[in-house]
Structures are given as structure tokens and as C-alpha cells.
C-alpha positions as CSV (number, residue, x, y, z in Angstrom):
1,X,6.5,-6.9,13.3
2,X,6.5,-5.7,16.9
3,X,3.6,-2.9,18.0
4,X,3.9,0.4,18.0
5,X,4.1,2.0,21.3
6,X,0.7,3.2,21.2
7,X,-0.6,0.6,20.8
8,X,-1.5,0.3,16.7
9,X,-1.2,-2.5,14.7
10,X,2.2,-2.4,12.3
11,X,1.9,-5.7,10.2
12,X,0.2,-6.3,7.3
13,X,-2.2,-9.2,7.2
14,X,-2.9,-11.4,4.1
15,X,-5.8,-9.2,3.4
16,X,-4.0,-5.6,3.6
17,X,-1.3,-7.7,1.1
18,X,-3.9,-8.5,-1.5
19,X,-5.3,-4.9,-0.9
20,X,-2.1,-3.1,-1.8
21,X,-1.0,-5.4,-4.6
22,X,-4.6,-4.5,-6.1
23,X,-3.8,-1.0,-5.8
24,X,-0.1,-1.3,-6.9
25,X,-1.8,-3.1,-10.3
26,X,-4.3,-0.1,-10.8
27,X,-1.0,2.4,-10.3
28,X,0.9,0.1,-12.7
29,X,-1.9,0.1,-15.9
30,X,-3.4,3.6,-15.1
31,X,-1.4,5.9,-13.5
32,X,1.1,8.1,-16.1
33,X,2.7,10.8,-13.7
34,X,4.9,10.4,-10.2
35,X,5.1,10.3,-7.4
36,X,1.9,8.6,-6.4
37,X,1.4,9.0,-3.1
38,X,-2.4,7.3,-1.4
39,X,-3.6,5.8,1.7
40,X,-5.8,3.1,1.1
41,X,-7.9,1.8,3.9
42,X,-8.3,-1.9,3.6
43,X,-11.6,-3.6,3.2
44,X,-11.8,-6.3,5.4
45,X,-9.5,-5.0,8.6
46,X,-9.7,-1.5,8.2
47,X,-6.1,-0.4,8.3
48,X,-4.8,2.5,6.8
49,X,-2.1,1.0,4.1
50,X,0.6,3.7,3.0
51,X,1.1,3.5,-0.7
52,X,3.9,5.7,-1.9
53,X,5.5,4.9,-5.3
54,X,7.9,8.0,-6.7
55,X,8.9,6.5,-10.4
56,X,7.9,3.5,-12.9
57,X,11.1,1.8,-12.2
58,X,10.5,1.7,-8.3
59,X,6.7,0.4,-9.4
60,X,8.2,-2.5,-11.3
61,X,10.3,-4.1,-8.6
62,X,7.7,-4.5,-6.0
């Protein structure tokens, strides 16, 4: 993905995928109302991941 025109880092790295699949899990098994709607800052790169999921059936296609 191309950079934003400030100058802030768009793509996701291997590490901000494993960080939002870990997340998306946690959603899946614990959360029981929608929309969730989180940023999540991950660990190892610090960037801010979006993480919006507005019903179960959206959640079980990604």
C-alpha cells in the first residue's frame, strides 16, 4: 500500500496481522453484542490497528 500524504505508515506488517487475528479470536469466543468497535496498538511496531466488526456473520468471514 502507498503512504499516506502525511507521511504515516498504511500497511500492515506480519506482526500487526498476527496482532489483529489475535484480537479477531478474542472477539470471536468472548464478545456477545455488536458492533465491536477497538483500536489496538500493536506490540512490536506500535501501530494503531482499526478493528471494527458490526455482526457475527461479518466476524466469521474474515
Amino acid at each position: 500500500m502507498a503512504k499516506a500524504s502525511k507521511g504515516f505508515r498504511t500497511e500492515e506488517y506480519d506482526c500487526c496481522r498476527r496482532t489483529r487475528a489475535r484480537v479477531l479470536e478474542t472477539v470471536r469466543k468472548n464478545v456477545l453484542s455488536f458492533p465491536f468497535i477497538q483500536n489496538v496498538v500493536c506490540a512490536t511496531c506500535k501501530m494503531v490497528l482499526k478493528v471494527r466488526v458490526y455482526n457475527r456473520q461479518e466476524l466469521e468471514e474474515v
